[in-house]
N, C-alpha and C positions, 0 to 999 in steps of 0.2 A: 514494872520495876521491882515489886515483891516479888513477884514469881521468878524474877531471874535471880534472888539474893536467896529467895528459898532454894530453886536448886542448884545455886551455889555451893550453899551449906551444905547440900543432900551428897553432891559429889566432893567436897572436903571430909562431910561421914566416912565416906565409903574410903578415901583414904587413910584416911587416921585407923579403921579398921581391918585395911591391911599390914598397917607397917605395926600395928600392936602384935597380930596373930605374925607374922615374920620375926618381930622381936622374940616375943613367947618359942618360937617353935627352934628359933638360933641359940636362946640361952639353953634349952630343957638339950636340945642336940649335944651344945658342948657339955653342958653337967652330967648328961647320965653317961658321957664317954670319959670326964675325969673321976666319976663315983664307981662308975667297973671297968676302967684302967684299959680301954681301948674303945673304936671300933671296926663293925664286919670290914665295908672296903680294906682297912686296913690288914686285917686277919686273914683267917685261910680256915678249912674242914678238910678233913679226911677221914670222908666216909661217916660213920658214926660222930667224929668230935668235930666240933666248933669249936673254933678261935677269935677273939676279939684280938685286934693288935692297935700298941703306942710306940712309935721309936724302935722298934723293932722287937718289942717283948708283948708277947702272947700271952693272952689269961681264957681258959678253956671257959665257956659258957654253952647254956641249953640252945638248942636248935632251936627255939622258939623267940629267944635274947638276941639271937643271931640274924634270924629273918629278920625282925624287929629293928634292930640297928640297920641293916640294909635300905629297910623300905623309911625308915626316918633318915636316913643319910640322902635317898633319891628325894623325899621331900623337900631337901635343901635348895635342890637345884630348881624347883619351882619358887619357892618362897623368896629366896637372898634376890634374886632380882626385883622381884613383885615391892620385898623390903626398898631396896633401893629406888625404883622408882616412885615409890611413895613417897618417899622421903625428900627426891626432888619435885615429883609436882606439887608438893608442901608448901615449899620455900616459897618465898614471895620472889616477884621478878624483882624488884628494887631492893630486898635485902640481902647485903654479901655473907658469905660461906662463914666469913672471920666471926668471931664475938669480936675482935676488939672494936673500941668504939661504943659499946654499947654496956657498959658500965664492967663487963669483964677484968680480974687481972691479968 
């Protein structure tokens, strides 16, 4: 009976430490693409310049800013899921989605 509650826990660890590192990795994505006013996917290079793009305005950045937003924009596509399904096998099975009910306004 211990040993199934220990790893329990041990598999509750391991998600509570995905959906933090998912968390962490979706804010730092959106902030460092609202603090330099785009990203790559969105942008373009020709040749020598790089481009980060928002709504359709481009802000020239180093080849290096460039790669870097690329491979943290592919990061997403692993994490945002990994985020979400942490987050549902979190949940309890008998507790609903809502706050309300549960002292929420």
């Amino acid at each position: 009976m211990i040993e199934r509650q220990v790893g329990s826990l041990e598999r509750r660890g391991r998600w509570l430490l995905f959906e933090g590192i998912g968390i962490l990795n979706l804010l730092s994505f959106l902030i460092v693409g609202a603090v330099t006013g785009g990203w790559a996917p969105l942008g373009k290079h020709d040749g020598s310049h790089f481009f980060v793009g928002n709504h359709g305005r481009l802000i020239e950045v180093s080849r290096f800013f460039y790669s870097y937003s690329w491979v943290h924009m592919l990061s997403q596509i692993v994490t945002v899921p990994l985020l979400v399904k942490s987050v549902v096998r979190l949940r309890k099975a008998g507790e609903p989605w809502s706050l309300r009910g549960r002292g929420a306004a």
